[in-house]
C-alpha positions in Angstrom: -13.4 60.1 1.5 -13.6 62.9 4.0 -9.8 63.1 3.1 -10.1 63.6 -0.6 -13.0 66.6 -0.4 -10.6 68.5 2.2 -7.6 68.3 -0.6 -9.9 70.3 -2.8 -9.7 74.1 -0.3 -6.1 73.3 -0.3 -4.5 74.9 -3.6 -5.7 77.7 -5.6 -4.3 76.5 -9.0 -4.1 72.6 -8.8 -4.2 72.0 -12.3 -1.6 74.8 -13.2 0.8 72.6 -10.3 0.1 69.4 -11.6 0.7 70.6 -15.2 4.3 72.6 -13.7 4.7 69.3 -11.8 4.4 66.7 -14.9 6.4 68.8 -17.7 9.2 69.5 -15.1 9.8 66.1 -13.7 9.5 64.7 -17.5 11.8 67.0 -18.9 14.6 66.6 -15.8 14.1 63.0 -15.6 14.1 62.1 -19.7 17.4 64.4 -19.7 18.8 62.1 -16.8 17.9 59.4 -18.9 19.8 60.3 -21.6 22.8 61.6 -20.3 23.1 58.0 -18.5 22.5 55.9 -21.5 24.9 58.0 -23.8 28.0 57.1 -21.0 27.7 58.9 -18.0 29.2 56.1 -15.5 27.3 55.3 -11.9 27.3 52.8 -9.2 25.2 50.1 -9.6 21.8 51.1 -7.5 22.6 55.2 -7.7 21.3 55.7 -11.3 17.4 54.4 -10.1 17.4 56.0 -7.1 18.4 59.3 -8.6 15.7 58.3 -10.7 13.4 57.3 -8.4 13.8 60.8 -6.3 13.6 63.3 -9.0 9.8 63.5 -8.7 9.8 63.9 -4.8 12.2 66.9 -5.1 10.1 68.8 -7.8 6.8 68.3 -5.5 9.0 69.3 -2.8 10.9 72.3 -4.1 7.5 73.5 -6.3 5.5 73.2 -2.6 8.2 75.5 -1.4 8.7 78.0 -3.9 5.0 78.3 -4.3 4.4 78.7 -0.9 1.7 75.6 -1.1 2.6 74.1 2.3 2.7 70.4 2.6 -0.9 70.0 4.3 -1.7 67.6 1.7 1.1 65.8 0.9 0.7 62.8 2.8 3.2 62.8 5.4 1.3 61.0 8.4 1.7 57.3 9.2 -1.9 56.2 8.8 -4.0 53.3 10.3 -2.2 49.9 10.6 -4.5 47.8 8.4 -3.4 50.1 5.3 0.4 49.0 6.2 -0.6 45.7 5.9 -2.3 46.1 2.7 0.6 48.1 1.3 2.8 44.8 2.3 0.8 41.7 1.8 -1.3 43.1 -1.5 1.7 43.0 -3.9 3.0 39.3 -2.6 -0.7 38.5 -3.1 -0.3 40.1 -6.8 3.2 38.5 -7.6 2.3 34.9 -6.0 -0.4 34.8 -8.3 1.2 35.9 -11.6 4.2 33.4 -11.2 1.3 30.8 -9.8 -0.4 31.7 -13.3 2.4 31.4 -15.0 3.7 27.8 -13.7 0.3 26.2 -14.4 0.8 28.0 -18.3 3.8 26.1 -18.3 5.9 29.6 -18.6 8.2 29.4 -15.5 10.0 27.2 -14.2 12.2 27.5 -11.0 16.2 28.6 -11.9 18.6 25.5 -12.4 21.3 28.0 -11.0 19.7 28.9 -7.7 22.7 27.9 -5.6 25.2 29.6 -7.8 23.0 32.9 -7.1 23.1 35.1 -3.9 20.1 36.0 -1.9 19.5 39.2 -3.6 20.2 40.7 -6.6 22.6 43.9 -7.7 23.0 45.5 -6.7 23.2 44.3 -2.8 24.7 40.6 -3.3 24.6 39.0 -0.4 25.6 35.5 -0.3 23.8 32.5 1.4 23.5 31.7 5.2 23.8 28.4 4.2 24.2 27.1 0.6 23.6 23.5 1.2 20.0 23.6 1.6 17.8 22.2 -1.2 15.9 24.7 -3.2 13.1 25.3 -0.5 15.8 26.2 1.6 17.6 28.8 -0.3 14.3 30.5 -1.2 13.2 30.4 2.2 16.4 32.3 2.8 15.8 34.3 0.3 12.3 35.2 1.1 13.0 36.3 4.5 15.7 38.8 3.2 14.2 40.5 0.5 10.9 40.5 2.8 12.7 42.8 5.2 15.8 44.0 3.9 14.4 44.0 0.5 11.7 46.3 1.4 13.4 49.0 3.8 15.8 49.4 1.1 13.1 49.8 -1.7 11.4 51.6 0.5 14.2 54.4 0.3 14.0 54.2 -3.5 10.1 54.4 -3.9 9.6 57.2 -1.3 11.1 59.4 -3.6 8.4 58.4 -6.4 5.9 58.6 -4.4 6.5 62.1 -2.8 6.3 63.3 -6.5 3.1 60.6 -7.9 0.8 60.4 -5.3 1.6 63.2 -3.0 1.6 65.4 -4.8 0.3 65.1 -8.5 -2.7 62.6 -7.3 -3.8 65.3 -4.8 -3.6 68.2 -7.2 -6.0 66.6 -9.8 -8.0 65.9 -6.8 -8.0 69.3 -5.8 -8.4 70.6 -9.2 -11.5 68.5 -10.2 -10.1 66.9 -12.7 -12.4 63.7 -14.0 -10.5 60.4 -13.2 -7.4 61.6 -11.6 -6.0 58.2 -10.9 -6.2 57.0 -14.7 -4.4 60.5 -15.6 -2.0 59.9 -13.1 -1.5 56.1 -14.0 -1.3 57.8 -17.4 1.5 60.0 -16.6 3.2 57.6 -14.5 3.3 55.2 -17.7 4.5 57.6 -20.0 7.2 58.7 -17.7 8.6 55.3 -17.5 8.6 55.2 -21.1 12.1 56.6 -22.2 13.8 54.5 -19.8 12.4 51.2 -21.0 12.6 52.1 -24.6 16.9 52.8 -24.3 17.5 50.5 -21.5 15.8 47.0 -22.5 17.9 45.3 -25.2 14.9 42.7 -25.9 11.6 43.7 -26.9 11.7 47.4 -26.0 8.7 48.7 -27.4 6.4 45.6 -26.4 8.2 45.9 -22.6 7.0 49.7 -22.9 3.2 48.7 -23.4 3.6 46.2 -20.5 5.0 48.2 -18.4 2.2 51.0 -19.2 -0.6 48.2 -18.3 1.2 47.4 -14.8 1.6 51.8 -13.8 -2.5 51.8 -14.8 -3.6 49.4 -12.9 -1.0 49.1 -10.3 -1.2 52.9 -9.4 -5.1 52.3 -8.7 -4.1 49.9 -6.1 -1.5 51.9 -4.7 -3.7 55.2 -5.3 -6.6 53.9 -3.3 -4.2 53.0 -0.3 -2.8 56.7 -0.3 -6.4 58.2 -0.8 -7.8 56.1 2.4 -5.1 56.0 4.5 -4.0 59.8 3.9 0.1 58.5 3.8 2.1 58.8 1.9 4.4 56.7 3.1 2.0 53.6 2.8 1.6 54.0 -0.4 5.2 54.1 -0.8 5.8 50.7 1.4 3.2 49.1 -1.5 5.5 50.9 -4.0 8.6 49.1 -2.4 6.6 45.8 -1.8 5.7 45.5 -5.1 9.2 46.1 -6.8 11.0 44.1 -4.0 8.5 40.7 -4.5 8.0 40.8 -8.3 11.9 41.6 -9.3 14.0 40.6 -5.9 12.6 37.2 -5.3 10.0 35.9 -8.2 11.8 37.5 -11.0 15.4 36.1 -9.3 14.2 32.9 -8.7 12.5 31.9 -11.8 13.6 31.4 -15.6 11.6 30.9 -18.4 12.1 31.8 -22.3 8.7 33.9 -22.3 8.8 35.2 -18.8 9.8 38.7 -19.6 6.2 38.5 -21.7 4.1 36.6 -19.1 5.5 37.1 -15.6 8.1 39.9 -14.5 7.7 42.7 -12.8 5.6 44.0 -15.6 4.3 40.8 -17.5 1.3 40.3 -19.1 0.0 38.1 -15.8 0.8 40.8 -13.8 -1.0 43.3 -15.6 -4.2 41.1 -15.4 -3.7 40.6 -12.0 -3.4 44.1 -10.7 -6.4 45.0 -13.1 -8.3 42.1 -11.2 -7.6 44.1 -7.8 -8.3 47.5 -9.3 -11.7 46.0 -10.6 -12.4 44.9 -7.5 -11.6 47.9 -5.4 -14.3 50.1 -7.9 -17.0 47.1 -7.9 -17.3 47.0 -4.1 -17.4 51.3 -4.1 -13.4 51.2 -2.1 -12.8 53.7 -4.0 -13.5 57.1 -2.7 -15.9 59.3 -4.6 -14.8 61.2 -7.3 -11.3 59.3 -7.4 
């Protein structure tokens, strides 16, 4: 709390920046976008982190052209029990939507488990040891993408969240602007939009509305982590966790012909769950003041 009221003596004009920030990174991003999905060729993992990092370099070059300094943009490590939020709250979230899911009879585990690798594209790596039954592979699998996984994603979501929450979260903050983190869950939603809508060849527009429900209330999870903890960084370990669990190894592992719509990265189950969390951060007053 005593973080957030410092943010506010920090920036003249934080509602000028965050509007500078949002149209910017929109407009460079959404061009990206398009220029990929009319036939620009890249190497698998290249065209999201490009993605991904395009935020973090606005905040960063607008921070330096504007002389704003980086005193509030979250570079510090924080307290340890924030890290282990940021990693054990989204395995929490993506155990229980593909736990929901199996007992709606919506997932099942994949028939071709062994004829998979232990992660996904685009880093295939194959198995220590293939013969193992199917609690052996996905124990394999769980200990890879639990570390690997996560540095990796880490690299990718740093870039997001130099841009999201170190910079546009602060500057509504800072600005006084009434429920920042649903504007920013807001903007963080829309931004994603144009990527889901040309990118997903099955249900694009109902994926878009999904994926709008996970950014709202994920990002209040991942909000209140970077508003206690003051880091950056944490919040972009959650951001990492929470991509590398849901897609590496639930989304991998299981199959079903309605998971897309229950389970995923950005299912319906999902949504509900990280809006269970986010209720539960505001009902027992988590949530700093103001925020």
């Amino acid at each position: 709390m005593k973080r957030a009221r410092q943010m506010k003596t920090i920036d003249a004009q934080p509602k000028r920046s965050a509007a500078i920030f949002v149209v910017i990174t929109c407009l460079l991003s959404w061009a990206f976008i398009w220029i990929v999905h009319a036939g620009l060729r890249m190497t698998p993992g290249v065209f999201p982190l490009v993605l991904m990092w395009i935020p973090g370099v606005v905040s960063i070059t607008m921070r330096l052209a504007f002389h704003e300094g980086f005193a509030d943009a979250g570079f510090r490590t924080g307290a340890p029990r924030y890290w282990l939020w940021a990693y054990a709250g989204p395995l929490a979230l993506g155990t229980a939507t593909y736990l929901m899911a199996a007992l709606l009879q919506q997932v099942h585990l994949t028939p071709y488990l062994k004829q998979q690798s232990m992660m996904g594209l685009p880093f295939r790596l194959a198995w220590w040891n293939a013969d193992l039954g199917s609690a052996g592979l996905l124990a394999q699998r769980f200990l890879v993408t639990s570390t690997l996984g996560v540095a990796i994603g880490f690299i990718y979501g740093l870039g997001e969240e130099i841009g999201w929450r170190g910079y546009l979260l602060p500057k509504l903050i800072q600005g006084g602007a009434r429920y920042p983190i649903l504007i920013s869950g807001l903007v963080w939603a829309i931004w994603h939009a144009p990527f889901v809508l040309l990118f997903y060849e099955r249900h694009p527009v109902a994926n878009a509305l999904l994926y709008a429900l996970a950014c709202l209330t994920f990002g209040v999870f991942i909000s209140w982590l970077r508003l206690v903890s003051g880091s950056v960084i944490i919040a972009a370990l959650a951001h990492s966790a929470y991509n590398t669990f849901l897609q590496e190894f639930y989304d991998y592992s299981f199959v079903g012909p309605n998971k897309w719509f229950w389970a995923g990265d950005v299912g319906l189950l999902c949504g509900l769950s990280c809006g269970a969390l986010a209720l539960w951060l505001y009902r027992t007053r988590r949530m700093p003041v103001g925020a």
